[in-house]
PDB file of N, CA, C and O in Angstrom:
ATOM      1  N   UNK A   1      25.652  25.709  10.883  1.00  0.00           N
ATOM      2  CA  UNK A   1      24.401  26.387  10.617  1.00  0.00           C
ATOM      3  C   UNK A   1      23.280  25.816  11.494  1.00  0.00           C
ATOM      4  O   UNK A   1      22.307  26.511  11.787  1.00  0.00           O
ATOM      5  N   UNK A   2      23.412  24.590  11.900  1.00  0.00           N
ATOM      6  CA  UNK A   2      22.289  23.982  12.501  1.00  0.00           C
ATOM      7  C   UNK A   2      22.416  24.079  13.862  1.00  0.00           C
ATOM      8  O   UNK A   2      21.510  24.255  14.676  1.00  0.00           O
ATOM      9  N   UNK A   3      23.871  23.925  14.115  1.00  0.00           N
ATOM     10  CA  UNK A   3      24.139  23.179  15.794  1.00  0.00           C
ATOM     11  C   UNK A   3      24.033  21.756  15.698  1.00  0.00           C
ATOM     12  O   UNK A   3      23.652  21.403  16.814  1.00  0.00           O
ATOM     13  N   UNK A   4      24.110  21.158  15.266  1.00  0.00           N
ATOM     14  CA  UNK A   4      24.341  19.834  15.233  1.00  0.00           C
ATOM     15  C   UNK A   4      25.544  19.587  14.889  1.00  0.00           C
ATOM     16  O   UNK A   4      26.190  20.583  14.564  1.00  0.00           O
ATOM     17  N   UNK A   5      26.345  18.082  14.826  1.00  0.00           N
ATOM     18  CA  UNK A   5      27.434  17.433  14.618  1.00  0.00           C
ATOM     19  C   UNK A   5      27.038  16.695  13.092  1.00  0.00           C
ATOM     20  O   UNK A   5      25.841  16.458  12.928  1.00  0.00           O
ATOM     21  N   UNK A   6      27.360  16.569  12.714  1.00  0.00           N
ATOM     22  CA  UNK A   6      26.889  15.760  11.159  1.00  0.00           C
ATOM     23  C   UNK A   6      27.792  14.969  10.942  1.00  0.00           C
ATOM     24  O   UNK A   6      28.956  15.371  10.927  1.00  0.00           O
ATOM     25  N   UNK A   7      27.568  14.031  10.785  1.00  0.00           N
ATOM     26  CA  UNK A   7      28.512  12.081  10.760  1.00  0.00           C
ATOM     27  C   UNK A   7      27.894  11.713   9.080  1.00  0.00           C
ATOM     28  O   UNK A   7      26.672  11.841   9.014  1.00  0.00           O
ATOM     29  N   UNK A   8      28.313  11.450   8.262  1.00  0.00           N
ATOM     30  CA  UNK A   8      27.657  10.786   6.880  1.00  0.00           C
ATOM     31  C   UNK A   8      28.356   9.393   7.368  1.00  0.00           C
ATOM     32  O   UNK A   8      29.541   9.406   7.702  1.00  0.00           O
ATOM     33  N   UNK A   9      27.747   8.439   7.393  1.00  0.00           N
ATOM     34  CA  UNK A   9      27.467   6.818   7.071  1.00  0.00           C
ATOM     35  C   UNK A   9      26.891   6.149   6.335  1.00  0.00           C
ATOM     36  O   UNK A   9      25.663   6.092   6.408  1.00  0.00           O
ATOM     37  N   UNK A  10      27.405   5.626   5.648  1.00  0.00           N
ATOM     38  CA  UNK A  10      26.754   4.569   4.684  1.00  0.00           C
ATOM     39  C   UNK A  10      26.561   3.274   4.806  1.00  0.00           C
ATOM     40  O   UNK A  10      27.372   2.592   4.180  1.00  0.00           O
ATOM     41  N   UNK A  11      25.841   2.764   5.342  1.00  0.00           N
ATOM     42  CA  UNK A  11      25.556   1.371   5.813  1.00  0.00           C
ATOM     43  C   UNK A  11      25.159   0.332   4.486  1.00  0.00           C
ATOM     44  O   UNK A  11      24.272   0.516   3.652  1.00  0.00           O
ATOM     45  N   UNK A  12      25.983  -0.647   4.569  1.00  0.00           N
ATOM     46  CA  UNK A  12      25.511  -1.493   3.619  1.00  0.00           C
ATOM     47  C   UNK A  12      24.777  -2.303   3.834  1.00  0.00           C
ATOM     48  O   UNK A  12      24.180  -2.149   4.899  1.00  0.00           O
ATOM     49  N   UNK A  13      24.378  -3.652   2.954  1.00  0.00           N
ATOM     50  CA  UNK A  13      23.041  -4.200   3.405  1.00  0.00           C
ATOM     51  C   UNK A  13      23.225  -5.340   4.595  1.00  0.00           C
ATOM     52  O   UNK A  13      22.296  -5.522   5.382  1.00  0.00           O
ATOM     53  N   UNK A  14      24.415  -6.079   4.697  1.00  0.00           N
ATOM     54  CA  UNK A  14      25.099  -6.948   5.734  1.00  0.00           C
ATOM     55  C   UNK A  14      25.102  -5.934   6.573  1.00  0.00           C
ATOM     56  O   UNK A  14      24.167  -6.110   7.354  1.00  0.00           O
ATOM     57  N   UNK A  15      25.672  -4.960   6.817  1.00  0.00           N
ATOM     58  CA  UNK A  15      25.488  -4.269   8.239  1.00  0.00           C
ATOM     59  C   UNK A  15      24.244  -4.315   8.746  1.00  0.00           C
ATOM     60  O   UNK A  15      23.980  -5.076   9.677  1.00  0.00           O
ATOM     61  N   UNK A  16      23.117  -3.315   8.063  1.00  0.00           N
ATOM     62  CA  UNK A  16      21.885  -3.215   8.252  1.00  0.00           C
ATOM     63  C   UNK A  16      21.320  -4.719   8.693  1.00  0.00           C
ATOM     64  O   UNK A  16      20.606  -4.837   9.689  1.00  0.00           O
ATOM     65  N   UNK A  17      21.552  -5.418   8.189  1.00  0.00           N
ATOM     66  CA  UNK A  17      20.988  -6.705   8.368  1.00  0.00           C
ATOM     67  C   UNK A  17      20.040  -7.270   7.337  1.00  0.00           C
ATOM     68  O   UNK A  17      19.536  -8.385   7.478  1.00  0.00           O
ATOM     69  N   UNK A  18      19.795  -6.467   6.266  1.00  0.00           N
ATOM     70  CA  UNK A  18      18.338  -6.757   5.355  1.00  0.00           C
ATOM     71  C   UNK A  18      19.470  -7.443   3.997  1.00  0.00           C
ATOM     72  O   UNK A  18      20.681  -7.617   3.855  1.00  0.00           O
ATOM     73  N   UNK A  19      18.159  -7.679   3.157  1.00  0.00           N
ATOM     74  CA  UNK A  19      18.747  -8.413   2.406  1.00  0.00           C
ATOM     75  C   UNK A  19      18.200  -7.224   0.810  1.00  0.00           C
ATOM     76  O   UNK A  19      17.076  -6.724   0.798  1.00  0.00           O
ATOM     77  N   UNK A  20      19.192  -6.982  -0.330  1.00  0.00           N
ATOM     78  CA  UNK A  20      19.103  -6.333  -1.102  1.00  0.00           C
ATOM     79  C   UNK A  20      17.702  -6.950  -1.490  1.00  0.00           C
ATOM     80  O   UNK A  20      17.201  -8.037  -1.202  1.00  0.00           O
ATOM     81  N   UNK A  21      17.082  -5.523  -2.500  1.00  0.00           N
ATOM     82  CA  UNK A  21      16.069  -5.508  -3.754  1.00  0.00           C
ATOM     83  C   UNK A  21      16.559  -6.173  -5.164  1.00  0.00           C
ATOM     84  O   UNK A  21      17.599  -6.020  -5.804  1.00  0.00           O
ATOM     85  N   UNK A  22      15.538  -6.878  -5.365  1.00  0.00           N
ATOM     86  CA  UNK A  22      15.329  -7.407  -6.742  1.00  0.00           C
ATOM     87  C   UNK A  22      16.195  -5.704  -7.693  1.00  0.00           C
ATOM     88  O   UNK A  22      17.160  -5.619  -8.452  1.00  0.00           O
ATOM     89  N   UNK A  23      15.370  -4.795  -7.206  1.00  0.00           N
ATOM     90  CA  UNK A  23      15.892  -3.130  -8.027  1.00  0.00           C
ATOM     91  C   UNK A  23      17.284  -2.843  -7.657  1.00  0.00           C
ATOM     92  O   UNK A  23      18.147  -2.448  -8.441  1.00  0.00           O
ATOM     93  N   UNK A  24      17.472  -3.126  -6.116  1.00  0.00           N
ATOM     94  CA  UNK A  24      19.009  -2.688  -5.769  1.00  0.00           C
ATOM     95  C   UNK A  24      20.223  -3.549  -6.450  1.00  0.00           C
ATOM     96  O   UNK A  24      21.334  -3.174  -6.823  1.00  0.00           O
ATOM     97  N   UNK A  25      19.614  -4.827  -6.477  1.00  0.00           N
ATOM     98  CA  UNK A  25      20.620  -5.667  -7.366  1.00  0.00           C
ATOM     99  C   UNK A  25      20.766  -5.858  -9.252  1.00  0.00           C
ATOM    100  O   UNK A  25      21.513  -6.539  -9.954  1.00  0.00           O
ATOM    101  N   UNK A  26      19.712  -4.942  -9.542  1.00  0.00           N
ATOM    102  CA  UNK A  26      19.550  -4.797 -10.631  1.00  0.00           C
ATOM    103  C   UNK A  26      20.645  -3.721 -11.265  1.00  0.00           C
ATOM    104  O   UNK A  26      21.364  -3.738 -12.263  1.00  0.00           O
ATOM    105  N   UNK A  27      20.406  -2.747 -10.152  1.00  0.00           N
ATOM    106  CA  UNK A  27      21.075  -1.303  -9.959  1.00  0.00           C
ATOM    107  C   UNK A  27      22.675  -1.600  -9.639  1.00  0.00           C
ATOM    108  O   UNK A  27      23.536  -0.870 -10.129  1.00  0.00           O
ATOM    109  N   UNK A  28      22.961  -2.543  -8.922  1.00  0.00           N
ATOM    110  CA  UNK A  28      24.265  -2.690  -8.883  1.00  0.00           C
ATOM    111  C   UNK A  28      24.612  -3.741  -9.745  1.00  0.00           C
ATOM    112  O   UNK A  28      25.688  -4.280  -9.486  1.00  0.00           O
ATOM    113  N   UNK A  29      24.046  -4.124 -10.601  1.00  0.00           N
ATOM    114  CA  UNK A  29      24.688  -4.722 -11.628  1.00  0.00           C
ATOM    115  C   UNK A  29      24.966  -3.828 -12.915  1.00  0.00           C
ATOM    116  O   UNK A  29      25.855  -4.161 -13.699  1.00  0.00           O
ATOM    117  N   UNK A  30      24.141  -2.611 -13.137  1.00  0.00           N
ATOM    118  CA  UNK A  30      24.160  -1.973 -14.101  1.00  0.00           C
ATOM    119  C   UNK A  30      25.497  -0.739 -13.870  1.00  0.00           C
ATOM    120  O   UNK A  30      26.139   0.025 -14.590  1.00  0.00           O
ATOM    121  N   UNK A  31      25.447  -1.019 -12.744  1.00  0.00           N
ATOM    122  CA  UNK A  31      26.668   0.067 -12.186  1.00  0.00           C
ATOM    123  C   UNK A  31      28.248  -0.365 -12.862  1.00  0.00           C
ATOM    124  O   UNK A  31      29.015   0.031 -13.739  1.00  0.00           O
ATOM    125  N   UNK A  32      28.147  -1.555 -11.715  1.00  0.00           N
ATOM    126  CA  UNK A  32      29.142  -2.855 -12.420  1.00  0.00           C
ATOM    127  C   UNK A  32      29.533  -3.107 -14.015  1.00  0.00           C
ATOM    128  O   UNK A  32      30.682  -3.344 -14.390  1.00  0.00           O
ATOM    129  N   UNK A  33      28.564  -3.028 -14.748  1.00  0.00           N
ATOM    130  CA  UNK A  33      28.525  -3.225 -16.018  1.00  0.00           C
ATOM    131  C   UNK A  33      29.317  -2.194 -16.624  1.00  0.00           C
ATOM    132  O   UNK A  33      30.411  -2.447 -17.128  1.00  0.00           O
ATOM    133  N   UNK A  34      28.722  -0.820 -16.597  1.00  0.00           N
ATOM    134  CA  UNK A  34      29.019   0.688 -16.854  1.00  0.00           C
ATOM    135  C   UNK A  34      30.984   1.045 -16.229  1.00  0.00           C
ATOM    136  O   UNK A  34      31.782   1.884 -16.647  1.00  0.00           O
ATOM    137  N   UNK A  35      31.146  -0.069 -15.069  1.00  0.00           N
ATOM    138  CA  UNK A  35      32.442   0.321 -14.337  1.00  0.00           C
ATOM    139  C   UNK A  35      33.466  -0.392 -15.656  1.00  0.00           C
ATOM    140  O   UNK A  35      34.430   0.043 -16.287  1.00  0.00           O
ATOM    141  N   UNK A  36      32.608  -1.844 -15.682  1.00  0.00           N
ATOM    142  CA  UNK A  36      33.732  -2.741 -16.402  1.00  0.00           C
ATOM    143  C   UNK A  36      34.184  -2.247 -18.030  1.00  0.00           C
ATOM    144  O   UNK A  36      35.266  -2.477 -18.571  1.00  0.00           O
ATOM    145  N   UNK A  37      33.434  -1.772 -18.402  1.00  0.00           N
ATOM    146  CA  UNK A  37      32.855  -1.409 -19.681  1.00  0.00           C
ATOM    147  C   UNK A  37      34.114   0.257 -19.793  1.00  0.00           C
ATOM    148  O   UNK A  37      35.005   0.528 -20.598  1.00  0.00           O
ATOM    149  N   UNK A  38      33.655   0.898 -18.755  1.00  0.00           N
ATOM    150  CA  UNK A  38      35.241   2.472 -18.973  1.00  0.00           C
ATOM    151  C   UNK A  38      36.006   1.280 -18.717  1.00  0.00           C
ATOM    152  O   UNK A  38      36.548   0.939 -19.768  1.00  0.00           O
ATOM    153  N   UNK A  39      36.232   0.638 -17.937  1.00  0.00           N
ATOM    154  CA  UNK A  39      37.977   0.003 -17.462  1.00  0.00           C
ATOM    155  C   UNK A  39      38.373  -0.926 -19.088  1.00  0.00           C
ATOM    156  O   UNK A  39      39.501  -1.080 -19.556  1.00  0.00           O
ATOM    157  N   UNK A  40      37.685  -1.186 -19.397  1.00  0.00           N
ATOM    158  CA  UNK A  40      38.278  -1.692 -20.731  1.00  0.00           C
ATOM    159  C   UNK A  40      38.321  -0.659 -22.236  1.00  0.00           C
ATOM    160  O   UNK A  40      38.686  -0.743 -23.409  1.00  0.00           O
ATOM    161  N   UNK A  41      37.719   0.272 -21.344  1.00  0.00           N
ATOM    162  CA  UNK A  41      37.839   1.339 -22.945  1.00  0.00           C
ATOM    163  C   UNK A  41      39.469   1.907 -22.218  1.00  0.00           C
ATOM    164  O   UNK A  41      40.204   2.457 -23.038  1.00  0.00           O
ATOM    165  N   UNK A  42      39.889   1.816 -21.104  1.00  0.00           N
ATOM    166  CA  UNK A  42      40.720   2.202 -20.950  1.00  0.00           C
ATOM    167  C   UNK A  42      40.889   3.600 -19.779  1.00  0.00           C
ATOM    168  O   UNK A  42      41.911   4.185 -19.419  1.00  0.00           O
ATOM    169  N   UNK A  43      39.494   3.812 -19.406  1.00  0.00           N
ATOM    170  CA  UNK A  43      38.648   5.472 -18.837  1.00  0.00           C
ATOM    171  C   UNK A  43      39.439   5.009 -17.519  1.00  0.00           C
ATOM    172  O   UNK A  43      39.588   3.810 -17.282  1.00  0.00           O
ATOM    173  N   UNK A  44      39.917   5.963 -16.712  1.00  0.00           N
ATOM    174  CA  UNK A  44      40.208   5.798 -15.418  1.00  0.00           C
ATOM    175  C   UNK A  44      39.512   7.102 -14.335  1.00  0.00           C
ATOM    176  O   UNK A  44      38.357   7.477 -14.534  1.00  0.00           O
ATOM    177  N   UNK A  45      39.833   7.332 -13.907  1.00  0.00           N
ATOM    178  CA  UNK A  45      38.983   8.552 -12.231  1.00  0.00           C
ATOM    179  C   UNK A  45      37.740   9.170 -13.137  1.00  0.00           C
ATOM    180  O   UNK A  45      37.661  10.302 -13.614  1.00  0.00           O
ATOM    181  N   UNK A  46      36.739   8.013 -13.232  1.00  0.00           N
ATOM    182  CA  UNK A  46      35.338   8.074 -13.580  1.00  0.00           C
ATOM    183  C   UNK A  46      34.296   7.503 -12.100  1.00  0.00           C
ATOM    184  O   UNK A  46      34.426   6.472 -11.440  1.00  0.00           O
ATOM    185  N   UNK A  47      33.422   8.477 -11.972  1.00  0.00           N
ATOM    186  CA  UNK A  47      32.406   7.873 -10.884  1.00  0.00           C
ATOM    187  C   UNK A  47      31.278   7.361 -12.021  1.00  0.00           C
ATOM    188  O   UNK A  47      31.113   7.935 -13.097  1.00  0.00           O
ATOM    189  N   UNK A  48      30.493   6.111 -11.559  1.00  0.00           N
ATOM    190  CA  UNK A  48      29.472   5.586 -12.011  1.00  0.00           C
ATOM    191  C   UNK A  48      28.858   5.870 -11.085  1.00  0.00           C
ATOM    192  O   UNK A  48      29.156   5.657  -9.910  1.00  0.00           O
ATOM    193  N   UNK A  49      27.387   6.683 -11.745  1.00  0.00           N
ATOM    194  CA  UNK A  49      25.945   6.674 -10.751  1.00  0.00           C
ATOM    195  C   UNK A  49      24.790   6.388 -11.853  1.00  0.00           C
ATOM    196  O   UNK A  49      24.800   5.671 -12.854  1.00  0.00           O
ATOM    197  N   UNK A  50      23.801   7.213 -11.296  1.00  0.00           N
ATOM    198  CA  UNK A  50      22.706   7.162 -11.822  1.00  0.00           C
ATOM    199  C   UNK A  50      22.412   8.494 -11.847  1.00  0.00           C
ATOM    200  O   UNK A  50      22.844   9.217 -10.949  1.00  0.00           O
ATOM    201  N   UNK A  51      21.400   9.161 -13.191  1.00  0.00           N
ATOM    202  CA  UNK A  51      20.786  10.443 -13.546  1.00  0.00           C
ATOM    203  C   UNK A  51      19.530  10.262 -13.983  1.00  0.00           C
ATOM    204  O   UNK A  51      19.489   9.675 -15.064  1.00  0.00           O
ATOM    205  N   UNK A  52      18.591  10.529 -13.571  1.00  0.00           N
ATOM    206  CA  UNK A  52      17.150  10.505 -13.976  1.00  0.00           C
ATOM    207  C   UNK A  52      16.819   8.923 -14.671  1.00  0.00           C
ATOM    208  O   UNK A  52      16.164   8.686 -15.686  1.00  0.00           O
ATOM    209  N   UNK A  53      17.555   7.895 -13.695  1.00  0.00           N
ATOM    210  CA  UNK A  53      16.978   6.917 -14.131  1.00  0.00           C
ATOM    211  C   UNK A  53      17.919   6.221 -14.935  1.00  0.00           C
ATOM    212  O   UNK A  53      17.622   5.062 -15.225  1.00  0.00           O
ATOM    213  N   UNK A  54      19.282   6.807 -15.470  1.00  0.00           N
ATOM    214  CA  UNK A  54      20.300   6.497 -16.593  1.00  0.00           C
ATOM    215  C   UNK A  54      21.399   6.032 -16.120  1.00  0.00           C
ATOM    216  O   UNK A  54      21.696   7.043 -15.483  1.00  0.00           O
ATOM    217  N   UNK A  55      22.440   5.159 -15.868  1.00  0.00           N
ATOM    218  CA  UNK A  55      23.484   5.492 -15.471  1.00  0.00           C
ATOM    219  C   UNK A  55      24.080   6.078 -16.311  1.00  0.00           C
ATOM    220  O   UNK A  55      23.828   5.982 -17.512  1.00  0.00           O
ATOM    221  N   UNK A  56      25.177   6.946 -15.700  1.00  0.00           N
ATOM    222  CA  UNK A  56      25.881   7.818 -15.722  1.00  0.00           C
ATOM    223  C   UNK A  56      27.220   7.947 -15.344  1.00  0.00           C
ATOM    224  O   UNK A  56      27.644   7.315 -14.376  1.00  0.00           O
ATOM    225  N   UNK A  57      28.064   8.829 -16.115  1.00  0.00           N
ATOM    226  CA  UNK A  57      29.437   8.611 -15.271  1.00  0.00           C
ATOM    227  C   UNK A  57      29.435  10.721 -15.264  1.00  0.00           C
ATOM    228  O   UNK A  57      28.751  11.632 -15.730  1.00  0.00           O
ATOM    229  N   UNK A  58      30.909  10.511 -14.250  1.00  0.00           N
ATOM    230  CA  UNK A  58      31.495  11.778 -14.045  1.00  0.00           C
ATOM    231  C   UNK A  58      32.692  11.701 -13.684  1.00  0.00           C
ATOM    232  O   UNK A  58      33.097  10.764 -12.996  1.00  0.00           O
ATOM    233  N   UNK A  59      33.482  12.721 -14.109  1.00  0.00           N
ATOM    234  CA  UNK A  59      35.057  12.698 -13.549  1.00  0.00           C
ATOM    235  C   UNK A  59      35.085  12.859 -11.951  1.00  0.00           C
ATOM    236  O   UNK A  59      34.757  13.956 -11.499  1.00  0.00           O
ATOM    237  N   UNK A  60      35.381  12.043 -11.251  1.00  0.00           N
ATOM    238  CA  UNK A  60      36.113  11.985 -10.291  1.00  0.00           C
ATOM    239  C   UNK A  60      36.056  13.955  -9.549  1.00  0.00           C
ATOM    240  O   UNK A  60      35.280  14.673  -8.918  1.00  0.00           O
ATOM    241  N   UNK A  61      36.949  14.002  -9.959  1.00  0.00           N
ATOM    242  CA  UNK A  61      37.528  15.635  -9.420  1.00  0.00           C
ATOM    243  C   UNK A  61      35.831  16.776 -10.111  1.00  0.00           C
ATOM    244  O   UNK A  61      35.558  17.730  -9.382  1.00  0.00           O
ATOM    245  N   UNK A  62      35.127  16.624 -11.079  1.00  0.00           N
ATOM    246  CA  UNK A  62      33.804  16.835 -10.968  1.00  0.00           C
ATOM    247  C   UNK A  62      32.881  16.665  -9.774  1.00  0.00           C
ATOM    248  O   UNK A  62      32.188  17.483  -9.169  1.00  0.00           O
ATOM    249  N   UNK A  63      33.053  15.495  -9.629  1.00  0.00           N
ATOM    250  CA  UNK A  63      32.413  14.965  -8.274  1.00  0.00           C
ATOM    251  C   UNK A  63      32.531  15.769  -6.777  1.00  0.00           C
ATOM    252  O   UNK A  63      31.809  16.123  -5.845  1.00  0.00           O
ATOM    253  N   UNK A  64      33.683  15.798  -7.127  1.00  0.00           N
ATOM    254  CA  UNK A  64      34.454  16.039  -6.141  1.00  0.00           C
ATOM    255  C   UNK A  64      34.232  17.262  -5.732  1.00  0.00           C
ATOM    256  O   UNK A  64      34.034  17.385  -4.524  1.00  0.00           O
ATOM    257  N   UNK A  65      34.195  18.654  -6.695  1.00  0.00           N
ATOM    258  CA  UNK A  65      34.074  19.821  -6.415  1.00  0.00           C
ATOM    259  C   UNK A  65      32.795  20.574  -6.578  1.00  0.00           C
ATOM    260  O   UNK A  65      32.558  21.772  -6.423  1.00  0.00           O
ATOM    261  N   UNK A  66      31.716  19.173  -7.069  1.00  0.00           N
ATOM    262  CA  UNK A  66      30.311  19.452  -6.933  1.00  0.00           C
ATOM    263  C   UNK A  66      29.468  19.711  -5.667  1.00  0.00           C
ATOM    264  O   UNK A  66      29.113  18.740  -4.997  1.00  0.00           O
ATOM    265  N   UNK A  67      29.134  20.935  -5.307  1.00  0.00           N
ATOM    266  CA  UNK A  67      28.700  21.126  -3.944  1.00  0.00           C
ATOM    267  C   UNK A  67      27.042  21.002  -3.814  1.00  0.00           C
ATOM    268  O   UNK A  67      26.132  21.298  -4.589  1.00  0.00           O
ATOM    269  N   UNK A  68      27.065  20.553  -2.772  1.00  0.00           N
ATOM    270  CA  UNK A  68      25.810  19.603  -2.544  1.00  0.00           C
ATOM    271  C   UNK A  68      25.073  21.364  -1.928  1.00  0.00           C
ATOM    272  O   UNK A  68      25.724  22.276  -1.419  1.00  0.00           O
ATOM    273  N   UNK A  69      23.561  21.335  -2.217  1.00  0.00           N
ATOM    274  CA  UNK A  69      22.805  22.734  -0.955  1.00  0.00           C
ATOM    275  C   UNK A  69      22.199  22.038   0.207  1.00  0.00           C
ATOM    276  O   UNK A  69      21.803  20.908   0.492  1.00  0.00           O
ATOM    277  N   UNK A  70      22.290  23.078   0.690  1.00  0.00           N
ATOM    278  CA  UNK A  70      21.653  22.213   2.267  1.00  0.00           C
ATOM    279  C   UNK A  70      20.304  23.038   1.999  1.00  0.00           C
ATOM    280  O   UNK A  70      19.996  24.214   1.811  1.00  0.00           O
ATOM    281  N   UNK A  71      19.445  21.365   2.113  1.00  0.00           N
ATOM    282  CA  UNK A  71      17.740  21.484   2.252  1.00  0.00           C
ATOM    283  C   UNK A  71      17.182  22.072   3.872  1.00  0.00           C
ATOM    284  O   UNK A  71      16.894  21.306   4.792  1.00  0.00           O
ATOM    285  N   UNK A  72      17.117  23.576   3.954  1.00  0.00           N
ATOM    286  CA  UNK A  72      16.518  24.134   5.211  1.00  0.00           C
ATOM    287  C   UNK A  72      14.942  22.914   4.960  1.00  0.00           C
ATOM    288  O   UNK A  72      14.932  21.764   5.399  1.00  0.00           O
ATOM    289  N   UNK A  73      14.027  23.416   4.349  1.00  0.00           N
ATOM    290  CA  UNK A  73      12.897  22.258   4.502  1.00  0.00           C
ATOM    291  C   UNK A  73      12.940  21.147   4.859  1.00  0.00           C
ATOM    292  O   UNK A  73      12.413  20.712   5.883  1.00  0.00           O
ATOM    293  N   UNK A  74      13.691  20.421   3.914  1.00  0.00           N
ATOM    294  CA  UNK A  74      14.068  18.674   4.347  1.00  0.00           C
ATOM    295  C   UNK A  74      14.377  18.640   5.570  1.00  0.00           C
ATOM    296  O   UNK A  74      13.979  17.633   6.155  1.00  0.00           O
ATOM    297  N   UNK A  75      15.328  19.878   6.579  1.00  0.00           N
ATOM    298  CA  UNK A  75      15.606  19.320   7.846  1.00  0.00           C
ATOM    299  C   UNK A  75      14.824  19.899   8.784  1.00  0.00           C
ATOM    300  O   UNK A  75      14.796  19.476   9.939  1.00  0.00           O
ATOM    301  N   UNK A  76      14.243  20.741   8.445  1.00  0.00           N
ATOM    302  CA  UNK A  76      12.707  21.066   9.459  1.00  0.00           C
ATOM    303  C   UNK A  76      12.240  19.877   9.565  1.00  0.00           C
ATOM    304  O   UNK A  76      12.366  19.329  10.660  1.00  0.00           O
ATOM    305  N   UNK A  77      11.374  18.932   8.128  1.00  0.00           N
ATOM    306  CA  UNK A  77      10.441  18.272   8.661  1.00  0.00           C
ATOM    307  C   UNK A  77      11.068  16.762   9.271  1.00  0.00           C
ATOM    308  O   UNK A  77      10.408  15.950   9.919  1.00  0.00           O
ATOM    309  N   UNK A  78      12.886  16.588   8.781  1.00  0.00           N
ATOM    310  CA  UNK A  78      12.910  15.242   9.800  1.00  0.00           C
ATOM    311  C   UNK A  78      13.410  15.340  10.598  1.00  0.00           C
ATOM    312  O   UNK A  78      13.761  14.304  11.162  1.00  0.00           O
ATOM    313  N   UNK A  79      13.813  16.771  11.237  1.00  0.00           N
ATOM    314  CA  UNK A  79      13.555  17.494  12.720  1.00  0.00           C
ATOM    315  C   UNK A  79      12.676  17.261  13.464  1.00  0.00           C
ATOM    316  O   UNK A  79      12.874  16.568  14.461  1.00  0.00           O
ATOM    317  N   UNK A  80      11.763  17.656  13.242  1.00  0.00           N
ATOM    318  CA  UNK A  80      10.237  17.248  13.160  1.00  0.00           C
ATOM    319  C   UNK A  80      10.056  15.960  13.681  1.00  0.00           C
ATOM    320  O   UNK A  80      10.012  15.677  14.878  1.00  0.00           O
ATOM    321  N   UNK A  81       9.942  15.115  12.639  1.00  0.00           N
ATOM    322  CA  UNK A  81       9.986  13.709  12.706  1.00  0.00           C
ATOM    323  C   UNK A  81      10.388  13.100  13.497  1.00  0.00           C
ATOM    324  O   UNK A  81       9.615  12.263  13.964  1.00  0.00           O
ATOM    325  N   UNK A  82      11.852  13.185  14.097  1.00  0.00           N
ATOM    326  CA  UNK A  82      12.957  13.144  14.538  1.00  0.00           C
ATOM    327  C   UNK A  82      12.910  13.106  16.239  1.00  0.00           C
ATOM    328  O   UNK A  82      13.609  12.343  16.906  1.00  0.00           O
ATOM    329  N   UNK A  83      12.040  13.985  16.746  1.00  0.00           N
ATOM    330  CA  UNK A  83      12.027  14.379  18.146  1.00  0.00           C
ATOM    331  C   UNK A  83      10.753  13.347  18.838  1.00  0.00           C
ATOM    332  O   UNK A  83      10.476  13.426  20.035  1.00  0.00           O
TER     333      UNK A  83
END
């Protein structure tokens, strides 16, 4: 749709070079918590995230077949940005 090539990467914080947030490590502990917590109820192909602030889980194959929309706006303006 765009003409572009689209690569998704996820860089972690050792790559990047920076060092996590007081919030990011807060956030991945609560993740952690929420992971350990199904694995001992026994829950297996569960994703842990976050929802308005909550963590959250979802089945796996939910996840999976949840289709993301493509933001025409969002890529105007870091088009925009961008050049």
């Amino acid at each position: 749709m765009t003409g572009l090539e689209v690569r998704v990467s996820t860089l972690g914080y050792i790559q990047r070079g920076g060092r996590p947030t007081a919030r990011t490590r807060i956030l991945a502990s609560r993740f952690g918590h929420s992971a350990m917590d199904l694995f001992h109820k026994g829950k297996t192909n569960v994703l842990v995230g976050i929802t308005d602030g909550s963590v959250s889980t979802m089945p796996i194959q939910q996840a999976i077949k949840h289709e993301k929309k493509f933001n025409d706006q969002t890529f105007k303006v870091l088009r925009t940005l961008s050049v």
